[in-house]
C-alpha positions as CSV (number, residue, x, y, z in Angstrom):
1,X,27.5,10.7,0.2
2,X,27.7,7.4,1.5
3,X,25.6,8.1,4.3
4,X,23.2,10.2,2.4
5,X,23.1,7.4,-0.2
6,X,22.2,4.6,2.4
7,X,19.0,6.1,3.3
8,X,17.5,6.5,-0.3
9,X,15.9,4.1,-2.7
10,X,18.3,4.8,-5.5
11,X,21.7,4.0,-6.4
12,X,25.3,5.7,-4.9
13,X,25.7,6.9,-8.6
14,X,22.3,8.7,-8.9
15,X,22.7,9.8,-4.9
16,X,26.1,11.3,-6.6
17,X,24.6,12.9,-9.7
18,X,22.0,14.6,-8.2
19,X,24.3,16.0,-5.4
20,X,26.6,17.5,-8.3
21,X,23.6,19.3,-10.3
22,X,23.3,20.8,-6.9
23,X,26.3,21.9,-6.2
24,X,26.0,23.0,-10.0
25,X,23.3,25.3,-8.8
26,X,24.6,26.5,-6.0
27,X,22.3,25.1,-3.3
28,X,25.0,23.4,-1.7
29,X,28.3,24.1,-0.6
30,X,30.3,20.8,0.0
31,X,33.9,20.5,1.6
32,X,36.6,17.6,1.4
33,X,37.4,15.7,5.5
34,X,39.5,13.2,5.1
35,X,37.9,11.1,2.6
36,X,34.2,12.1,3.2
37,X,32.8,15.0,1.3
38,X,30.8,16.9,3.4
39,X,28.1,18.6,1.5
40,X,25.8,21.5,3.8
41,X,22.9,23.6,1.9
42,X,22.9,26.7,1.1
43,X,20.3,28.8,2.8
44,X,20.4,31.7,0.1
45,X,20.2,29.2,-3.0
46,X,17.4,27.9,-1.4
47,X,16.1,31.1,-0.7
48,X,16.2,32.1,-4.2
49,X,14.6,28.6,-5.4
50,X,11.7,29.2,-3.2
51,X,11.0,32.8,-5.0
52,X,11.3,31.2,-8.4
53,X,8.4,28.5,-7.5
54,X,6.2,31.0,-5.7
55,X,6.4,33.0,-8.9
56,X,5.9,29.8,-11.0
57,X,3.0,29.1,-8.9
58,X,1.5,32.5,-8.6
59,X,1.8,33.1,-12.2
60,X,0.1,29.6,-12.7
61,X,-2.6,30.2,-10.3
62,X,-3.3,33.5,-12.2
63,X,-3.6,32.1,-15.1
64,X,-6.1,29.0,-13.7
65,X,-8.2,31.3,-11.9
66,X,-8.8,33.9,-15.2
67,X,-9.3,30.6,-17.6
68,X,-12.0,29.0,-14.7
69,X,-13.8,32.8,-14.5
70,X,-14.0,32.9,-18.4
71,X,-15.2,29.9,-18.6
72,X,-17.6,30.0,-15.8
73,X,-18.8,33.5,-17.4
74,X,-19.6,32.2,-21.1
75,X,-21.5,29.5,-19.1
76,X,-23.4,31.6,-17.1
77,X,-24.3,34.1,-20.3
78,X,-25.4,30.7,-22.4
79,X,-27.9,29.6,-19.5
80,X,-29.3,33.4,-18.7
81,X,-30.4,33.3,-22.0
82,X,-32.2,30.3,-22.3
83,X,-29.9,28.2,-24.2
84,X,-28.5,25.0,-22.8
85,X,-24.7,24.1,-23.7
């Protein structure tokens, strides 16, 4: 951690917090040498991090594009008929 710590802009503590909620969530594995903690991701945690934020994002996208196309619609309506939002 010390290592990890030395190259980041925040404290060892935070380095050390964030590096538990990780383990926490399974998108590291971390063993004990010596004194160091070795900490290594996970390649399926990840895995399964990056289908929850492309769903996030799809769903979000969806939902932007459908909002824009209704909007862009009752626009389009108000100027064909001769009215001016």
């Amino acid at each position: 951690m010390t290592e990890i710590a030395q190259e980041l802009p925040v404290s060892r503590p935070a380095v050390s917090q964030h590096l538990r909620v990780l383990l926490e969530a399974r998108l590291v594995d971390v063993r004990q040498e010596g004194r160091q903690r070795l900490y290594q991701v996970r390649s399926e945690g990840l895995e399964r991090l990056r289908d929850e934020l492309e769903s996030y994002w799809t769903q979000t996208l969806t939902t932007f594009k459908e909002l824009a196309e209704r909007d862009y619609q009752a626009t389009a309506t108000t100027t064909r008929g001769g009215h001016v939002p």
